[in-house]
C-alpha atoms as one frame of an Amber mdcrd trajectory, in Angstrom:
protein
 -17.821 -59.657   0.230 -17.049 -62.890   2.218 -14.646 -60.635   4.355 -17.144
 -58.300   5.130 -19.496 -61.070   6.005 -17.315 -61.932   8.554 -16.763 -58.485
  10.099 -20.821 -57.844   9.955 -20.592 -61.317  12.634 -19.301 -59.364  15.353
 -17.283 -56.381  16.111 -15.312 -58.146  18.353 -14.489 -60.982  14.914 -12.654
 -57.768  13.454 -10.023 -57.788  16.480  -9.720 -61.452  15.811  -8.700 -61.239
  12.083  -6.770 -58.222  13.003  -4.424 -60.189  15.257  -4.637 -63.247  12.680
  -3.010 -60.942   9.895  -0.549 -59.764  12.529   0.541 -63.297  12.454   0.532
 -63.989   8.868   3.949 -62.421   8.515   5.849 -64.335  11.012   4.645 -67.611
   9.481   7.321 -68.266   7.138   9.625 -68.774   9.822   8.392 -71.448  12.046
   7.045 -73.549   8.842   8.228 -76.853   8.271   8.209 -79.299   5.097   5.939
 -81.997   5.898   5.173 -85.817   4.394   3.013 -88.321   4.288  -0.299 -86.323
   4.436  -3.190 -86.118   2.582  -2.536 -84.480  -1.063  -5.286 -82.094  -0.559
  -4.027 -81.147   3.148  -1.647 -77.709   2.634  -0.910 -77.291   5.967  -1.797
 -78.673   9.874  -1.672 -77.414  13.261  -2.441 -79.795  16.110  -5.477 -82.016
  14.798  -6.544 -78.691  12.260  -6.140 -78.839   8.936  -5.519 -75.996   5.937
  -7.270 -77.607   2.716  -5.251 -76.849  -0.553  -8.366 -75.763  -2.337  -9.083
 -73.420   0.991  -5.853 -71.712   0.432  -6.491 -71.298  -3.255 -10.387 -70.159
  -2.870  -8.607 -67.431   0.266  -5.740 -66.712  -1.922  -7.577 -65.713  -5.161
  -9.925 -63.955  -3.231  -7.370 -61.664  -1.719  -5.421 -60.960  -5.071  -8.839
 -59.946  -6.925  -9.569 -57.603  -3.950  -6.181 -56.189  -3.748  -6.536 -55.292
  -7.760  -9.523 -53.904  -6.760  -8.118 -51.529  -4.397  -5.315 -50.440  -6.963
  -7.110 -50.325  -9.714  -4.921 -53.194 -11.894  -4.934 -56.808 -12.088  -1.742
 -58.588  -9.740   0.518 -60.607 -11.551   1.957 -63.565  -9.617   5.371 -61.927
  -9.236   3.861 -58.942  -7.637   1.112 -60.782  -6.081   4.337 -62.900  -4.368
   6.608 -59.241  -3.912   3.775 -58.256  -1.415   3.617 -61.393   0.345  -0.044
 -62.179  -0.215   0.744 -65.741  -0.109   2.475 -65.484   3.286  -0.324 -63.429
   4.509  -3.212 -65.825   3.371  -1.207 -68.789   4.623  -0.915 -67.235   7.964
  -4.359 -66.488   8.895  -5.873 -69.697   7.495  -2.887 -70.866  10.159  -3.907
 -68.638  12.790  -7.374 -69.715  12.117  -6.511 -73.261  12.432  -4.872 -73.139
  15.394  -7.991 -71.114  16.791 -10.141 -74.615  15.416  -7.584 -76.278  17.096
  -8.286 -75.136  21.221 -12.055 -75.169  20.169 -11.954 -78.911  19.163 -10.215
 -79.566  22.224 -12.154 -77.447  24.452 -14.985 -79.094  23.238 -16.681 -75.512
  22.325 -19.566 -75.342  20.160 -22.484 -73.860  19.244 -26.480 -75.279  18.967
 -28.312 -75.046  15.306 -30.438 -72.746  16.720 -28.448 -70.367  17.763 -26.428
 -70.503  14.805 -29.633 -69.833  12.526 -30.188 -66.431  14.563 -26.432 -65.231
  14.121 -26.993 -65.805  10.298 -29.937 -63.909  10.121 -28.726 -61.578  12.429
 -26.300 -60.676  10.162 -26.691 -57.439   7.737 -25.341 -59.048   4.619 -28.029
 -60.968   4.223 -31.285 -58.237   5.078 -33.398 -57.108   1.955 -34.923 -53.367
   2.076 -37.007 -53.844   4.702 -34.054 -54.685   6.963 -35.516 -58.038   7.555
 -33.464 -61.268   6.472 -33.696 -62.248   2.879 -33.380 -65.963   2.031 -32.964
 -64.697  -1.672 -30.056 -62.144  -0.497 -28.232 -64.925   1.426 -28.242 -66.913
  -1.704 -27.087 -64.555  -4.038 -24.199 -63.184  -1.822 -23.225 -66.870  -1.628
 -23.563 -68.096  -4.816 -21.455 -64.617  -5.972 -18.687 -66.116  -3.394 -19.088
 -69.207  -5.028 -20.290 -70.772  -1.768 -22.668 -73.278  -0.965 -25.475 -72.821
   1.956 -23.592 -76.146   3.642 -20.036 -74.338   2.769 -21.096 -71.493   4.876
 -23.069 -72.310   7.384 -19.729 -74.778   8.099 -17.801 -71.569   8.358 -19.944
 -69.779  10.167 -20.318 -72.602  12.863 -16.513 -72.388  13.087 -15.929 -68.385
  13.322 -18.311 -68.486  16.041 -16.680 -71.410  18.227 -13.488 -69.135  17.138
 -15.040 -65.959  18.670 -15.924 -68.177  22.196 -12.653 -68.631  21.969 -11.084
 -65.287  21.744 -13.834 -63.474  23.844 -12.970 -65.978  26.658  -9.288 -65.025
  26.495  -9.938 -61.069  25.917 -13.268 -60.284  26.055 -13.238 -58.045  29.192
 -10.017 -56.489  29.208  -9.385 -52.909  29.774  -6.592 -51.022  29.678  -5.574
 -49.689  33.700  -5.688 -46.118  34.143  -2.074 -45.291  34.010  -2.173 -46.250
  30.609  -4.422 -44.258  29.490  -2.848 -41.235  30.903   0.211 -41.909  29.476
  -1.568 -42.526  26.308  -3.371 -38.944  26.834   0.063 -37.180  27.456   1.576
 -38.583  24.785  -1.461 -38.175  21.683  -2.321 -34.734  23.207   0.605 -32.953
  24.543   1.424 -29.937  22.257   4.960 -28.156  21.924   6.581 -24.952  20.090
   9.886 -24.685  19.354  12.249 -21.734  18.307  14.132 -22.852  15.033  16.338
 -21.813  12.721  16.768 -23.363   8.779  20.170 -23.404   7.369  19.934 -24.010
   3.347  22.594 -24.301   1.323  23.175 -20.703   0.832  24.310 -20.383   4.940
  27.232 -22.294   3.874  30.205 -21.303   1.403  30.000 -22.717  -2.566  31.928
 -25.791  -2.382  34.893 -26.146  -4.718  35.124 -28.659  -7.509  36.215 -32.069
  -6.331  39.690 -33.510  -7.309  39.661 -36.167  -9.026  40.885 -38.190  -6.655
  37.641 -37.368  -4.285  35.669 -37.784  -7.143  36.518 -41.308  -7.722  36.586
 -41.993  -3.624  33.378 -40.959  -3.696  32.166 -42.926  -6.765  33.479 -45.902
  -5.523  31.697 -45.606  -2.413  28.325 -45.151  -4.351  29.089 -47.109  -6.946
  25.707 -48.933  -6.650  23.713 -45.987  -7.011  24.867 -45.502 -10.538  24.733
 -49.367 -11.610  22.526 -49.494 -15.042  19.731 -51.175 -14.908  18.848 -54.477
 -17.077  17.086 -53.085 -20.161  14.992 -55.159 -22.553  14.236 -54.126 -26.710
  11.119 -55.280 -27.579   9.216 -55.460 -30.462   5.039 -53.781 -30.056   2.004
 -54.873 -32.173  -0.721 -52.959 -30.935  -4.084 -53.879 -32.382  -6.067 -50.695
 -30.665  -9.799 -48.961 -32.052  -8.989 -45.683 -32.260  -5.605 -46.176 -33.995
  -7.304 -48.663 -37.152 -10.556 -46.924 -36.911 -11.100 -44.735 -40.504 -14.035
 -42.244 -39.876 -13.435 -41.102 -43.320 -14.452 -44.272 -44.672 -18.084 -43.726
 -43.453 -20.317 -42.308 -45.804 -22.628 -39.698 -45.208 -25.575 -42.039 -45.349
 -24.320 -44.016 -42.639 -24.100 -40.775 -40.673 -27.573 -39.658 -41.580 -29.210
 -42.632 -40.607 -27.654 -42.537 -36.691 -28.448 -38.633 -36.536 -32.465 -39.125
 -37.673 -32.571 -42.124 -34.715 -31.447 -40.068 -32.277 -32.958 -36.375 -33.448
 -32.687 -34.916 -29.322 -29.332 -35.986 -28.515 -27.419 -32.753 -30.599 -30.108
 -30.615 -29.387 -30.738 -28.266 -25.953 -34.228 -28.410 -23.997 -36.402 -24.931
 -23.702 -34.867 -23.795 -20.773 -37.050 -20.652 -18.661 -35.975 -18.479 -15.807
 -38.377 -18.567 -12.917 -39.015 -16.929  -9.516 -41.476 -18.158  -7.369 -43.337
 -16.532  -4.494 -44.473 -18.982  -2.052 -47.690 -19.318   0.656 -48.886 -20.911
   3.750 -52.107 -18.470   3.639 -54.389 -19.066   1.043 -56.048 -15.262   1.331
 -52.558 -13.631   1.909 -51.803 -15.406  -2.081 -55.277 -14.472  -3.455 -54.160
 -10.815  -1.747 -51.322 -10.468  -3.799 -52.835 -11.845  -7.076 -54.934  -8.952
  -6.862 -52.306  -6.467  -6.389 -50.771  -7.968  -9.591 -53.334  -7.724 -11.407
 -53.843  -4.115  -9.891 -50.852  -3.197 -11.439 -47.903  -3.439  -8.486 -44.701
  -5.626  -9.968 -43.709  -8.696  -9.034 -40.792  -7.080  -8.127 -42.267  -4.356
  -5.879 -44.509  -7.629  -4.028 -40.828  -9.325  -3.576 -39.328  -6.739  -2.022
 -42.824  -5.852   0.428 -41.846  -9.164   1.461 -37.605  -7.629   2.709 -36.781
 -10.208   0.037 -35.123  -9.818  -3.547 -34.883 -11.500  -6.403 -31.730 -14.132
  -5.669 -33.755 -15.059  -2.914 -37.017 -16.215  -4.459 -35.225 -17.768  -7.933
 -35.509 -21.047  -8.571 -33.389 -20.567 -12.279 -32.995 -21.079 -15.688 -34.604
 -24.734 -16.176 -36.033 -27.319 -18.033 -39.899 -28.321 -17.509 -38.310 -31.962
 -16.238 -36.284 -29.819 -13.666 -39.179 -28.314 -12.142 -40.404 -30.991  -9.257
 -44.089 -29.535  -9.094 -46.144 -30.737 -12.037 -48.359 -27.844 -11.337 -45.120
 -25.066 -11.834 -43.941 -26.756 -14.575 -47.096 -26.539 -16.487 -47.773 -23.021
 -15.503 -44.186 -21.931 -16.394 -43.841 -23.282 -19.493 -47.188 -22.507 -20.743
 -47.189 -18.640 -19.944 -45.376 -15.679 -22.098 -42.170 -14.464 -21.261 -41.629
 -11.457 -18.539 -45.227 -12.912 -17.161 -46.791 -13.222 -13.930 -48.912 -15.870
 -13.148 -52.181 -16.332 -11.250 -52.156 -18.078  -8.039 -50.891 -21.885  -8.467
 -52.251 -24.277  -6.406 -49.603 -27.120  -5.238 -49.655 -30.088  -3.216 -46.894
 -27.703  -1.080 -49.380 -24.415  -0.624 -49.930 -21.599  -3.025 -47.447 -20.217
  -5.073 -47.140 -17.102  -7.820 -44.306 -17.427 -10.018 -42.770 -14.560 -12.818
 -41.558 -16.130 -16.123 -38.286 -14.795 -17.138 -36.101 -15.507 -20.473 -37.009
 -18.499 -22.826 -34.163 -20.144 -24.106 -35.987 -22.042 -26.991 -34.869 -25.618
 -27.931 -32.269 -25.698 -30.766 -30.857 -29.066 -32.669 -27.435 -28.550 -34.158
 -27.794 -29.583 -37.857 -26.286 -32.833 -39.266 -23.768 -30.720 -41.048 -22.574
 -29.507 -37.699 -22.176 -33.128 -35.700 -21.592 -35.494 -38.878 -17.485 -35.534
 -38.321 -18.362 -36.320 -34.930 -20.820 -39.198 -35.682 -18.477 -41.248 -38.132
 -15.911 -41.085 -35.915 -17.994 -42.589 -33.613 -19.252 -45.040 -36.041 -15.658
 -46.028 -36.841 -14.892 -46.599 -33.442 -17.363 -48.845 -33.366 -16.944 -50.301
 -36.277 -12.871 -50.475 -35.346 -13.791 -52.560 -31.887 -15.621 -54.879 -33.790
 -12.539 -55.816 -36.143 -10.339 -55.732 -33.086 -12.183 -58.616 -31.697 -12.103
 -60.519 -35.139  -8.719 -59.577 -35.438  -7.570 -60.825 -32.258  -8.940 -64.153
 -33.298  -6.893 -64.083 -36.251  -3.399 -63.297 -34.728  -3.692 -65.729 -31.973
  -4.061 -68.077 -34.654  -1.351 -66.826 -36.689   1.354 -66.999 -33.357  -0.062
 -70.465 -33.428   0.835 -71.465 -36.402   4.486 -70.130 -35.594   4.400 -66.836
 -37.190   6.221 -63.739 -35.675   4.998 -60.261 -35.133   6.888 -58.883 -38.299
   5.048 -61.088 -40.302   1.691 -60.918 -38.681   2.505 -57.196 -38.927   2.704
 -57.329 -42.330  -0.478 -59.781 -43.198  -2.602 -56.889 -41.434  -0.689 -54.272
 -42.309  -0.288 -53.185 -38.696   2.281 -51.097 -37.222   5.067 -52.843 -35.345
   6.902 -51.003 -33.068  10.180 -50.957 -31.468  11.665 -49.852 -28.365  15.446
 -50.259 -28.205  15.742 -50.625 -24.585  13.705 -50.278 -21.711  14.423 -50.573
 -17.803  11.536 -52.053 -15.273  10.623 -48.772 -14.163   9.951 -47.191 -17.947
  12.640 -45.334 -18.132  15.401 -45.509 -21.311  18.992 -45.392 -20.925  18.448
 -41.242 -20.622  16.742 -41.570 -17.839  13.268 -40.442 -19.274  10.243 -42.049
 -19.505   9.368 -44.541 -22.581   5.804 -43.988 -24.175   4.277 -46.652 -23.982
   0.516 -48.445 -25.125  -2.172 -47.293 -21.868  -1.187 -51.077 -21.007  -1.213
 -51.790 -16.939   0.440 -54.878 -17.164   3.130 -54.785 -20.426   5.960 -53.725
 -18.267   5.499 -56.747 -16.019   4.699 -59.178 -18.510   7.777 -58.470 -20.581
  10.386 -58.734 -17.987   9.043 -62.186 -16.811   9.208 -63.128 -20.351  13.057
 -64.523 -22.247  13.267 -63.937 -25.634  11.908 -66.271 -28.090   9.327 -66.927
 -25.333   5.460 -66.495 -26.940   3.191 -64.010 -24.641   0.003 -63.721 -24.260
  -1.561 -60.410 -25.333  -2.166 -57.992 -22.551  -4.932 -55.526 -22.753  -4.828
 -51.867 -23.936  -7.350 -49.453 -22.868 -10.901 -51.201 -22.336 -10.976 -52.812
 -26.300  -7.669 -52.927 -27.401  -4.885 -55.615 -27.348  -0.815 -55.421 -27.526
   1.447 -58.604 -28.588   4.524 -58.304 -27.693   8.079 -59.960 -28.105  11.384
 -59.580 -26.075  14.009 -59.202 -28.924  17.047 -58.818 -26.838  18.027 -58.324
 -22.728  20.964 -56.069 -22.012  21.861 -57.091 -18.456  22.455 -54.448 -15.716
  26.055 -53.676 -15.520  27.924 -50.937 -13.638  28.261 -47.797 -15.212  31.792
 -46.260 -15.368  32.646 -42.534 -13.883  33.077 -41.090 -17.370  29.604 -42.418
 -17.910  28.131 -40.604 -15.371  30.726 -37.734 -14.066  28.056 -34.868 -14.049
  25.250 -36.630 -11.742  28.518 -38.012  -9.902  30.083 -34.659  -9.395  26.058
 -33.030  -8.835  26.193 -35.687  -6.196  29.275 -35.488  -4.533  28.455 -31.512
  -4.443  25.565 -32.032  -2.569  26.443 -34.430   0.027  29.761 -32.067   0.901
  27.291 -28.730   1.036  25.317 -31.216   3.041  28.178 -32.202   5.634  29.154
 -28.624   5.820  25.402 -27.546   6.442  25.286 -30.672   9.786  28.753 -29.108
  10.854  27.397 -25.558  11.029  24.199 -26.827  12.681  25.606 -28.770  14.919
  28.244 -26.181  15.664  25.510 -23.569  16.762  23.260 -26.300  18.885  26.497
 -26.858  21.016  26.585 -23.003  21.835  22.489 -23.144  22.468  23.700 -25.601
  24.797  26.074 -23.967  26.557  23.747 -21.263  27.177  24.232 -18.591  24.191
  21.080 -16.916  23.442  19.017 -18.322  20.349  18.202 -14.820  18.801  21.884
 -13.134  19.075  23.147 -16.536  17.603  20.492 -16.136  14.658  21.193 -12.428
  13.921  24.543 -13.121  13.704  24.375 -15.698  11.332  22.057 -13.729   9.396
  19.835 -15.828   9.687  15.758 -15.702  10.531  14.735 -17.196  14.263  11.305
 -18.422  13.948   8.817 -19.435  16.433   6.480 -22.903  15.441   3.171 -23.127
  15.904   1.726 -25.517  18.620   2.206 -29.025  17.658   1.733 -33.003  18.251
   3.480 -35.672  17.942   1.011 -36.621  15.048  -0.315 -33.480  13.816   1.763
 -30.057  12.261   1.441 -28.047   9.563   4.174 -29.723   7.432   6.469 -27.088
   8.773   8.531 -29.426  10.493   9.874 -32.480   8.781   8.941 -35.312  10.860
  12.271 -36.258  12.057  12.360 -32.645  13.924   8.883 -33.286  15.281  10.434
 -36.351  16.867  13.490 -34.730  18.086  10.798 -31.596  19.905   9.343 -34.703
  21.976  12.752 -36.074  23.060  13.691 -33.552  25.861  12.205 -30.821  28.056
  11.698 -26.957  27.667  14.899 -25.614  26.245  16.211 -28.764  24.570  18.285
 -28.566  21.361  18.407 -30.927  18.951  18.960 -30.541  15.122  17.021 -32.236
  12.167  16.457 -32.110   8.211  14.516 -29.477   7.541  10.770 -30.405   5.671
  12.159 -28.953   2.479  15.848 -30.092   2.684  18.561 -28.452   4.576  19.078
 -28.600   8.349  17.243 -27.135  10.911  18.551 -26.181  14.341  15.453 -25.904
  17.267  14.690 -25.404  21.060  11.890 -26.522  22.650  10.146 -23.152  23.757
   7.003 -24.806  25.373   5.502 -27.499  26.506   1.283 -27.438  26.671  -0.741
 -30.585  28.468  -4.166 -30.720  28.167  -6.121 -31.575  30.968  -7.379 -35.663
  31.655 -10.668 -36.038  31.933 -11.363 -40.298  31.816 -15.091 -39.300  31.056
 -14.269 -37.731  28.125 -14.900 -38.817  24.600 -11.898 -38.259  23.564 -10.747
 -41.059  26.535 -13.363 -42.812  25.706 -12.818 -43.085  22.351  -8.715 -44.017
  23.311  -9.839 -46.343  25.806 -11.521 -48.165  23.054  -8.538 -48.267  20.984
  -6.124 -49.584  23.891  -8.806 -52.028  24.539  -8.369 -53.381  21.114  -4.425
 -53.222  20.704  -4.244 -55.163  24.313  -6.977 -57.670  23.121  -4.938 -58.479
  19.424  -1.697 -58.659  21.469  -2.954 -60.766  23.314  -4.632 -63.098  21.015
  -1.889 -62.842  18.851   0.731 -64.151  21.815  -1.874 -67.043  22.481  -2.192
 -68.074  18.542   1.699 -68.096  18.974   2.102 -70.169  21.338  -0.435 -72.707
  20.316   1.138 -72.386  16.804   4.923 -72.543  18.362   3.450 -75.779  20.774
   1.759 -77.794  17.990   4.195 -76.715  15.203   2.723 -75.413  12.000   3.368
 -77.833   9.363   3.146 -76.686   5.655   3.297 -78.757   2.642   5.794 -76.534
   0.601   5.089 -78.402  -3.097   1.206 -78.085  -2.271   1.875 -74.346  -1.611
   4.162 -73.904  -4.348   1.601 -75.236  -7.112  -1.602 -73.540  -5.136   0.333
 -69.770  -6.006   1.234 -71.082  -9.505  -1.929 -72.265 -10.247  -4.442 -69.695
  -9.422  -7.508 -69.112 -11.334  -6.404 -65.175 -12.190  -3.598 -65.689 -14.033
């Protein structure tokens, strides 16, 4: 939320945090170890200053949003794999070298006007799109913010954005530009091409063994096992210790005579509905209904039918006018009714089937109500058992014996690589468990972890009873994918020789289609084509080679579903430039904002590069190692 509070400021604060991020990742290298600071100071650019507990607040912030976005809590080691850290760090950086100039340059802003930016901004307006004191304090207090903590930030995002709009504010990118950017988004291309699988080329003969072991040792790497860990699974889940059978049918009875409707179905009746603007043209037809003529015959006076004037087979809380709903569900089936007066006009409707209400006896739904009762029972004990266990590992017992206490299953998987696959290469079953995976390989053996959580109730404990360390493989080991292998990469080479072979003659002027039927082979014509957009016909790295030349070039490329492809550019299509366009205007925007970031992010640099960033590494180090979602 606090992001988007920031990007509701300004649309021109998103190019700013866009060119901060851009930064983040270069940060690590220009960062030095620092002393004799403050212990709450993390880092310091010029007279600006990164708090510890800044980083932390940023930092857990970003690591609960990423989740978010994935679906699955972050441990630290991934958290650290995708260089959050780095990337926090660096715009709190950025951002301080932004506070930096401002200081310097003496830029500010008065209350007042900060007060109208605040309640100019959208996070905080109620329903009536007006600001909302109450809103602003509850999108604060669920940022864990104080009104002084943000109004501080605000005051300084806005000196930052005087900043920026005074170095970038008015740029725009020069015409040329843009119609090289319009030639190169919008210009379209065919090519003729042919695909060469692995049936164009002779079956490759079985490698000696000599070129089987050249080419193992080569790729020895790619056949390295990887480090595989047993461990030992106590999973303490509902629906594994819930016992439906133990519920009597009293228990059962009781939960079916609360809840009499939910096993049932609503009367459900099929209506059509003739509808008026003209009082006399509706009193009109009543009479001819009640002269005899069908409602049928008056549907299709109208040159409508039936589909056309149905409104379905419905409940009476599906019907939105009380005065249908009454009328239909009142009246006989196969009936017509009188004229019906509704706050929409007029309205004669037919009554079709009745689908009466019907409850499915206890009988019928009793299996499915103790199991539900046992579920619920079964979440209960998981809780209590939990409890228990954690106590038990306290006292210093292990899972077998816990296991046997409870009587709970304990469960053993001999071996286990990162990825959840077992020494055959297939995929271990394991608990619905995001995190076990990750938990046990940052865990030794003889190490006591914390439960992880299976499913939305249940829990897993788990131990690591042995590591076997990853090791390379020898070629007895693995001689079939090594010889599947070594198959494939000579059909491969053979497949580049051919292709190549027949672009040389396209080059030296043979003609595509006599070089095709020759090789038996299909010539095919694309369709039109950008450099961003095809119809997956074309692997990408042919796409690229179409752009590199003009009509008639010949390039080769993987095919899109393996193999080699050999193409000439047939055509080359450029759509006209119009600047008024919105398709130039919309581009113009875009190059606006690349050449703005670029060149905030050069000025952040050199500030940055100037001042010289200066991060306290041990701070840092116990910030990421401390965090609140661990």
């Amino acid at each position: 939320m606090l992001t988007a509070l920031h990007k509701r400021a300004g649309g021109f604060v998103a190019k700013i945090f866009i060119a901060l991020l851009v930064l983040s990742f270069g940060i690590w290298g220009i960062a030095d170890i620092f002393r004799g600071f403050r212990q709450d100071t993390l880092a310091q650019v010029g007279d600006a200053e990164v708090s510890t507990q800044r980083f932390m607040t940023a930092y857990s912030r970003e690591v609960q949003n990423f989740s978010q976005r994935i679906g699955q809590p972050l441990s630290r080691e991934q958290a650290a794999n995708l260089g959050l850290p780095g990337q926090v760090l660096g715009q709190l950086v950025a951002e301080a070298a932004f506070d930096h100039v401002a200081h310097n340059l003496k830029v500010g802003i008065s209350g007042g006007e900060l007060v109208k930016q605040i309640q100019a901004n959208p996070a905080f307006r109620g329903p009536d799109g007006r600001f909302d004191r109450n809103r602003l304090a509850q999108v604060l207090y669920n940022n864990q913010l104080t009104e002084d903590m943000y109004v501080s930030q605000a005051r300084k995002l806005a000196e930052r954005r005087q900043v920026a709009e005074a170095l970038s504010g008015a740029i725009r990118p020069p015409e040329a530009l843009l119609q090289a950017a319009h030639r190169f988004r919008f210009e379209q291309r065919t090519v003729n091409y042919v695909e060469l699988t692995a049936e164009s080329v002779p079956p490759v003969a079985a490698p000696s063994d000599a070129e089987l072991v050249a080419f193992f040792t080569d790729h020895k790497a790619d056949y390295r096992a990887p480090e595989y860990r047993k461990l030992a699974l106590l999973p303490v889940i509902p629906a594994d210790i819930a016992k439906p059978d133990d519920v009597s049918d009293d228990v059962a009875r009781t939960q079916y005579d609360a809840n009499p409707n939910r096993f049932g179905t609503t009367e459900r009746r099929q209506i059509w509905q003739l509808t008026y603007t003209d009082a006399a043209k509706a009193a009109e037809d009543e009479k001819k209904i009640k002269d005899g003529t069908s409602f049928e015959d008056l549907v299709a006076e109208k040159g409508l039918s039936l589909s056309d004037v149905n409104l379905g087979l419905l409940t009476k809380d599906a019907v939105l006018d009380p005065a249908i709903a009454e009328a239909a569900f009142s009246a006989e089936a196969d009936s017509v009714s009188d004229v019906i007066n509704t706050a929409f006009g007029q309205r004669i409707i037919k009554v079709g089937e009745i689908k009466p209400a019907a409850n499915k006896s206890f009988d019928e739904v009793k299996d499915i109500l103790k199991k539900e009762i046992a579920q619920d029972d079964a979440e209960h004990e998981v809780l209590s058992l939990h409890d228990e266990i954690e106590d038990a590992r306290a006292g210093g017992a292990t899972l077998s014996e816990i296991s046997q206490r409870f009587s709970l299953p304990l469960n053993t998987i001999d071996a286990i690589a990162r990825d959840g696959t077992g020494p055959d290469g297939k995929a271990v079953t394991l608990p619905d468990s995001d995190n076990l995976l990750s938990e046990a390989f940052q865990t030794e053996p003889g190490d006591e972890a914390p439960p992880v959580q299976v499913g939305r109730r249940g829990y897993l404990w788990f131990d690591v009873t042995d590591i076997t360390p990853a090791r390379d493989r020898t070629l007895d080991e693995v001689r079939e994918k090594v010889v599947a292998d070594w198959t494939a990469d000579q059909t491969q080479k053979k497949l580049v020789a051919q292709a190549d072979e027949m672009a040389a003659k396209l080059k030296e002027g043979a003609d595509f289609a006599s070089l095709a039927t020759a090789s038996e082979m299909e010539l095919k014509a694309s369709e039109p084509f950008s450099r961003d957009r095809n119809d997956n016909t074309l692997s990408a790295q042919a796409v690229t080679e179409a752009f590199s030349g003009p009509t008639g070039y010949v390039a080769t490329a993987d095919g899109a579903n393996g193999g080699r492809i050999v193409l000439q550019v047939a055509n080359i299509t450029m759509p006209a430039f119009f600047a008024e366009s919105d398709e130039m205007a919309q581009l113009d925007d875009e190059l606006s904002q690349m050449l703005q970031t670029s060149l905030i992010s050069q000025f952040v640099t050199g500030v940055q590069n100037a001042l010289g960033v200066k991060v306290n590494q041990a701070a840092l180090t116990s910030a990421i190692g401390n965090r609140n979602d661990q």
